[in-house]
N, C-alpha and C positions, 0 to 999 in steps of 0.2 A: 172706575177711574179714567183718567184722560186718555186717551189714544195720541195726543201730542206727543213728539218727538222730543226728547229732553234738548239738545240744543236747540229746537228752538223757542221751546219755554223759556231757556237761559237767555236765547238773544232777547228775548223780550221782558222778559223780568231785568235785565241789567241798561236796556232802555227806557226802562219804564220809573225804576227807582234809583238809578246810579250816575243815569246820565246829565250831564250840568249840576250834580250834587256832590263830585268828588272831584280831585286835579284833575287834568285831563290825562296826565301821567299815571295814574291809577287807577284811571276808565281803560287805560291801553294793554290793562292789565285784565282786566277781566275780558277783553275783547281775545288776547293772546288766550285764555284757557276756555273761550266759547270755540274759536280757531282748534285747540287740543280736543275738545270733547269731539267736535266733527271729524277728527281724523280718528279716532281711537271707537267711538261708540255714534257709528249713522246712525244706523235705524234705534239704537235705545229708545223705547217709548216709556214715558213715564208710569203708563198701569205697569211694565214690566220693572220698574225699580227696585228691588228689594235689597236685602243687605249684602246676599249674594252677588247681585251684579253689580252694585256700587262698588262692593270690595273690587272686581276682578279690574273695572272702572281704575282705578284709583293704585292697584297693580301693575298694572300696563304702561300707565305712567309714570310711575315708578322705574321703572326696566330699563330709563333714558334720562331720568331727573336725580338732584340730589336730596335726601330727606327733607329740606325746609322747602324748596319752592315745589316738592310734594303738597304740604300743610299748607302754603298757599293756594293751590288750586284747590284742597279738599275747602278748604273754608271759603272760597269763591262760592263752588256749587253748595256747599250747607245750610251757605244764608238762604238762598235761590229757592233751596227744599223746603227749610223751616216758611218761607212765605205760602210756598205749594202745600203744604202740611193746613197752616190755619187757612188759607181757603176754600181747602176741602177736593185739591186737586188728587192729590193722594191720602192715602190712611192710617200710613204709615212712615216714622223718618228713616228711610232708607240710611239714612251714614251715621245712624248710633252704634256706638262700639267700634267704630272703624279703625282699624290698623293699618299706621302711616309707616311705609316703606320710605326706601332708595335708594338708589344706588350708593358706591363708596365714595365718598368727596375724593375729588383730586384735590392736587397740591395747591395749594393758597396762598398768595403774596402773605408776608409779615403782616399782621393785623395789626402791631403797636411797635413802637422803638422806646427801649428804655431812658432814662436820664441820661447817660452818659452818651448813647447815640444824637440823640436829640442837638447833643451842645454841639458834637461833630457835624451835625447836618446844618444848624445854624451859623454857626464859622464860616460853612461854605458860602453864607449869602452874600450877594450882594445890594448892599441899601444904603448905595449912595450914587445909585446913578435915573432918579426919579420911581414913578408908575414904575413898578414890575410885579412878574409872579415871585421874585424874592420874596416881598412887602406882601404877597397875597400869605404865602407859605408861611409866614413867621406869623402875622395874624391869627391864622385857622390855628397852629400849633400855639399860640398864647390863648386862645379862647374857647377852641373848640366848637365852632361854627361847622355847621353845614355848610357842601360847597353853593349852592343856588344862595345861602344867605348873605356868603359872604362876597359873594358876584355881584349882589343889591345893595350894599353899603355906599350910600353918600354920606359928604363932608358932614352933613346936619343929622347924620344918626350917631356922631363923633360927641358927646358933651366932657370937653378937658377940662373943665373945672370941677366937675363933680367926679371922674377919671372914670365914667361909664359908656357903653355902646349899647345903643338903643336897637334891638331887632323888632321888624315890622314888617318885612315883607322878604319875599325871594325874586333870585331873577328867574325867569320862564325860559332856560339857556336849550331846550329841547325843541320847543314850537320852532316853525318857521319863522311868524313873526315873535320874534323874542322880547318881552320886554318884564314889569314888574308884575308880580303875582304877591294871595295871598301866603302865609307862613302856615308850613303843612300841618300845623295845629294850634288850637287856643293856648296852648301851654307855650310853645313858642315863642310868641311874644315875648319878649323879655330884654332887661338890662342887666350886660354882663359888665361886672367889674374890672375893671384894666390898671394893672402893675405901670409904675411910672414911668420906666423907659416904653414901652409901647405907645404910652402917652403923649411922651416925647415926641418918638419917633412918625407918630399919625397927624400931629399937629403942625409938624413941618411939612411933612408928604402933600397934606393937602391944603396947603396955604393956595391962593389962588386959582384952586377947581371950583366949578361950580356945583353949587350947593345941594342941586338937586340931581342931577347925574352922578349915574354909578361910576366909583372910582378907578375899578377895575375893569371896565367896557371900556373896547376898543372898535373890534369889528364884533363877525359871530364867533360866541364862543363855543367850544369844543371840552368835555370832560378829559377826553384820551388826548389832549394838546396840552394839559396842564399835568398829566399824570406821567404823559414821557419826559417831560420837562424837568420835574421832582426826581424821575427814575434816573435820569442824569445825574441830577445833583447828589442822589445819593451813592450812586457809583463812584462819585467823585471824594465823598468825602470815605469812603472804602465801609459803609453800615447797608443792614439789611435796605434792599430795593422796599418802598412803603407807599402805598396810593395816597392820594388825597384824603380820603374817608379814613383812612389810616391814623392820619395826624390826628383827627377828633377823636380815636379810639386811645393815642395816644395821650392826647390831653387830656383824657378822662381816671387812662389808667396811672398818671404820675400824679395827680389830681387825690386816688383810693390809695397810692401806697405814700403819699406825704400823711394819712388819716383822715384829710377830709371825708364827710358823715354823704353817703350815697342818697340821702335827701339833699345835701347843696348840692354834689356832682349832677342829679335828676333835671332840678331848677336850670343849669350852667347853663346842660345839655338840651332844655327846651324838651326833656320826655314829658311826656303826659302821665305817665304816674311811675313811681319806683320801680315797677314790677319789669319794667323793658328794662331800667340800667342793671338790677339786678342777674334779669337775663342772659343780658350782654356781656355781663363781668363776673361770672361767675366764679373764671377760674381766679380770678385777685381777691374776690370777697371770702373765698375759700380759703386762698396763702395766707390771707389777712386774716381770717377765724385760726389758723395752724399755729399764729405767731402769737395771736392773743392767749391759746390755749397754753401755752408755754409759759406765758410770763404770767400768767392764772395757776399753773400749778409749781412755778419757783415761788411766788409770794407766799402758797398756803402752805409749800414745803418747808419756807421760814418762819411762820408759827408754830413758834413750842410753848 
């Protein structure tokens, strides 16, 4: 077996098949856990890999991480090995069976705001004084966009006759030079349907922008400039503090408990297949099986 140093099989396996074939956002990603394996296992050589030292690998990691971005670094390096495996670098897959650690989560902003939050948060806006992140916030929370997608939205991805919004691309709000990028998957793409006053309200907004510039560009944008901004507004309106990414969790979850079927939610949300919204919702798909099971066993309790 190889005498190669596993990082740097990794650096080179993730330049060899990663690099200019995924964002650049998620090349920075394996770059971050080729950076981890050199601080935790130098000398690892890849003839020494076995399940043993993968686990301890993969432990240690652990010891400083929280259980999921564990599972992302094991599934960084497993792709890495399964390529090392069929060419015959090693003889074995060293990360079958492996047991994903980690630490305990800390505390977590509010993932979603209920109905009744929602309305108090939107009260607070204000969308009558042009371009603002009011008009960003009530969007994202009407549709459920990503923030990069809804950074990229011009007048001409607006069709108010048909009351649709066309997603095609994100904005690249991370690079230095910032500008349009593709949608972080084929499923993505997509036309999400839009309720009348949003209709309204988008068709006045952008009377006189131009047609191909993003709506919401200004200067450079900042994630945590829009996330303290919301944190305000939710203070204000006295409801749980909620991120950005928040509001899509929330758009999703008033979305499952109105009944819509987690195949339309999937489509809304731009997933690539059920299995992530299901994922992602499991505690509501759950409440929502608890509440079905009830009204399943009153109707069969009324058959005599």
């Amino acid at each position: 077996m190889s005498e190669v140093k596993l990082h740097r099989y990794f650096d080179d396996w993730m330049n060899l098949y990663k690099k200019d074939a995924v964002r650049e956002v998620t090349y920075r990603k394996y770059e971050m856990t080729y950076r981890q394996i050199i601080l935790l296992a130098p000398e690892l050589r890849m003839c020494d890999l076995s399940r043993l030292t993968y686990q301890k690998l993969l432990n240690d990691y652990a010891e400083t991480h929280e259980r999921q971005t564990v599972m992302d670094f094991h599934r960084h390096i497993k792709s890495s090995l399964i390529d090392a495996l069929e060419e015959g670098i090693i003889e074995r897959d060293p990360t079958r069976k492996a047991i994903i650690k980690g630490k305990k989560s800390g505390k977590h902003k509010t993932k979603f705001l209920n109905q009744h939050e929602v309305q108090l948060l939107l009260d607070h806006l204000s969308l009558d004084e042009g371009v603002n992140w009011d008009y960003f916030i009530l969007l994202i929370t009407k549709t459920g966009l990503r923030f990069s997608e809804a950074l990229a939205l011009t007048p001409t991805d607006f069709d108010f006759a048909r009351q649709t919004l066309n997603i095609n691309k994100t904005w690249d709000y991370k690079s230095q030079e910032a500008g349009f990028a593709p949608t972080k998957n084929l499923s993505s793409m997509r036309k999400i349907q839009l309720d009348w006053q949003t209709v309204i309200q988008f068709s006045q907004l952008t009377k006189g922008l131009a047609d191909d510039k993003p709506i919401f560009i200004r200067s450079k944008i900042y994630n945590d400039t829009v996330n303290h901004y919301l944190e305000r507004l939710c203070k204000r309106a006295d409801i749980p503090v909620i991120s950005v990414h928040g509001l899509r969790h929330t758009h999703a979850s008033l979305l499952l408990y109105a009944g819509v079927s987690i195949a339309s939610v999937a489509r809304r949300l731009g997933h690539s297949n059920m299995n992530t919204t299901q994922q992602t919702y499991l505690h509501i798909i759950q409440e929502l099986e608890n509440q079905d099971n009830d009204k399943v066993m009153k109707h069969l309790a009324s058959l005599i």
